[in-house]
C-alpha positions as a printed NumPy array, in Angstrom:
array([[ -6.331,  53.513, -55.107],
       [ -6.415,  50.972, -52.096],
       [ -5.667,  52.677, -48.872],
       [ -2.506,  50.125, -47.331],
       [ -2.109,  50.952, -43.457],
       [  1.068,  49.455, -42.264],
       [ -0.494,  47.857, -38.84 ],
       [  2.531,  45.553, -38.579],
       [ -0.135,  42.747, -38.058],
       [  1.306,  40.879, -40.807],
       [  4.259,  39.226, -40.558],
       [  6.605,  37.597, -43.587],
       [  9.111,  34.889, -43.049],
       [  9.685,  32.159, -40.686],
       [  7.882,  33.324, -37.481],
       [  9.772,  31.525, -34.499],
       [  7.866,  31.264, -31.448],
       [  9.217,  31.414, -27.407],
       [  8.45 ,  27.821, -26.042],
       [  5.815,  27.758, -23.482],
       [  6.829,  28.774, -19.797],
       [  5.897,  25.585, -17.887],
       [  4.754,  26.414, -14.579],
       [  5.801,  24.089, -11.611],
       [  2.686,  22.664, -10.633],
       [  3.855,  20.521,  -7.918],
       [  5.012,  23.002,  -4.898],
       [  7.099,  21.051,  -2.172],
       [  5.834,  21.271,   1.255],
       [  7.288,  23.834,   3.554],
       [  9.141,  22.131,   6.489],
       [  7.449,  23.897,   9.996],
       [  9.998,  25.219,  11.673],
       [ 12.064,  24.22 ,  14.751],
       [ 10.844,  27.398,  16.845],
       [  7.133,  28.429,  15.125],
       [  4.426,  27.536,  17.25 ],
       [  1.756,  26.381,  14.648],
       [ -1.867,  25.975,  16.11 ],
       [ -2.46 ,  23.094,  13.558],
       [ -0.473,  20.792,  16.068],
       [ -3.723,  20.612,  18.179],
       [ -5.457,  18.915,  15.367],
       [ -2.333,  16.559,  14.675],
       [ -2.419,  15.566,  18.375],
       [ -5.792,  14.834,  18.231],
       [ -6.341,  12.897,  15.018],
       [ -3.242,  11.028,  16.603],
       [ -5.499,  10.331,  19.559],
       [ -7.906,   9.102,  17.76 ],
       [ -5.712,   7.004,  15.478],
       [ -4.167,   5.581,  18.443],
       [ -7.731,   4.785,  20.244],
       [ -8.937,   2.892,  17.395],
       [ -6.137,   0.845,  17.112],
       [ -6.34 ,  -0.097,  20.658],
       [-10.187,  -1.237,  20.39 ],
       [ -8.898,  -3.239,  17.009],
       [ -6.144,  -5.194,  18.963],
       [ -8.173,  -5.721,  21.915],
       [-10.912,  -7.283,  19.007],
       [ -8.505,  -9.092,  17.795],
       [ -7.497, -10.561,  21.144],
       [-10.604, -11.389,  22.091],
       [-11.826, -13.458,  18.87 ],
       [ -8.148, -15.193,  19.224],
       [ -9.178, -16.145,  22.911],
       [-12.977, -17.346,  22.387],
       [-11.164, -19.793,  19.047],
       [ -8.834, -21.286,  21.811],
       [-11.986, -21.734,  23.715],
       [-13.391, -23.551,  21.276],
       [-10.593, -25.655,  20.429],
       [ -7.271, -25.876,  22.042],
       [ -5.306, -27.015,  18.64 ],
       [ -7.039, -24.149,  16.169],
       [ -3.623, -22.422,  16.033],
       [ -1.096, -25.723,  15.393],
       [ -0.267, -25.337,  11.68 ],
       [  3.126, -26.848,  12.876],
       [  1.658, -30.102,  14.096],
       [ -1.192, -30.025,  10.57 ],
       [  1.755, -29.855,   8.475],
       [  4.005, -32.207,   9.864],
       [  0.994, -34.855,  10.088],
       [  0.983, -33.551,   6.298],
       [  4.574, -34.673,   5.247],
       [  4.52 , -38.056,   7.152],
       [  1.569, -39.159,   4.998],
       [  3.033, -38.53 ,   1.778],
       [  6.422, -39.989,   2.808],
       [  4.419, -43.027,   3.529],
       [  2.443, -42.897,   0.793],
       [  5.582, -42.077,  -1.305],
       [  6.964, -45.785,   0.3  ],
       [  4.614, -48.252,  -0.105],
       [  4.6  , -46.848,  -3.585],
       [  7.87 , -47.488,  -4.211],
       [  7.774, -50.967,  -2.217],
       [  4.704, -52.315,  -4.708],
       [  5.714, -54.287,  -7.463],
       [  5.952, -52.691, -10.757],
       [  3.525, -54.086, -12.795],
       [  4.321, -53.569, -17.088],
       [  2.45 , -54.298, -19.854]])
């Protein structure tokens, strides 16, 4: 005779399973509050320091190569003047295009 344990680890019928608990992955960032004295400001302050500094040194570059181009010539900024010069040109090419006789075959 076969020996038939009744385990329960078989199961008959349409087995219907709990959908997966999704954990939140993305945890929102706590707002510091109004009256907690967190020691991480002293890092903030500095790395805004910093921050600050090198922004400085990259406007004061940036000041200094715009003075040394004037240096070196006077009109290196006057796109309004390049582009003006630009239009009259093509308005008098555009003219003594139009003014030339037609000439068909």
């Amino acid at each position: 005779m076969l020996n038939h344990k009744n385990t329960g680890s078989h199961k008959y019928g349409l087995q219907l399973r709990a959908p997966p608990q999704i954990k939140n992955k993305f945890v929102p960032a706590r707002k510091p509050s109004v009256f907690c004295d967190d020691s991480d400001n002293d890092h903030d302050v500095e790395d805004d320091i910093a921050r600050q500094a090198s922004k400085q040194k990259t406007l004061r570059d940036v000041d200094q190569q715009h003075k040394r181009a004037l240096e070196q010539d006077p009109t290196v900024f006057d796109y309004d003047a390049v582009y003006d010069d630009m239009k009259k040109k093509k308005a008098a090419r555009i003219v003594t295009e139009d003014s030339a006789p037609n000439k068909q075959w």
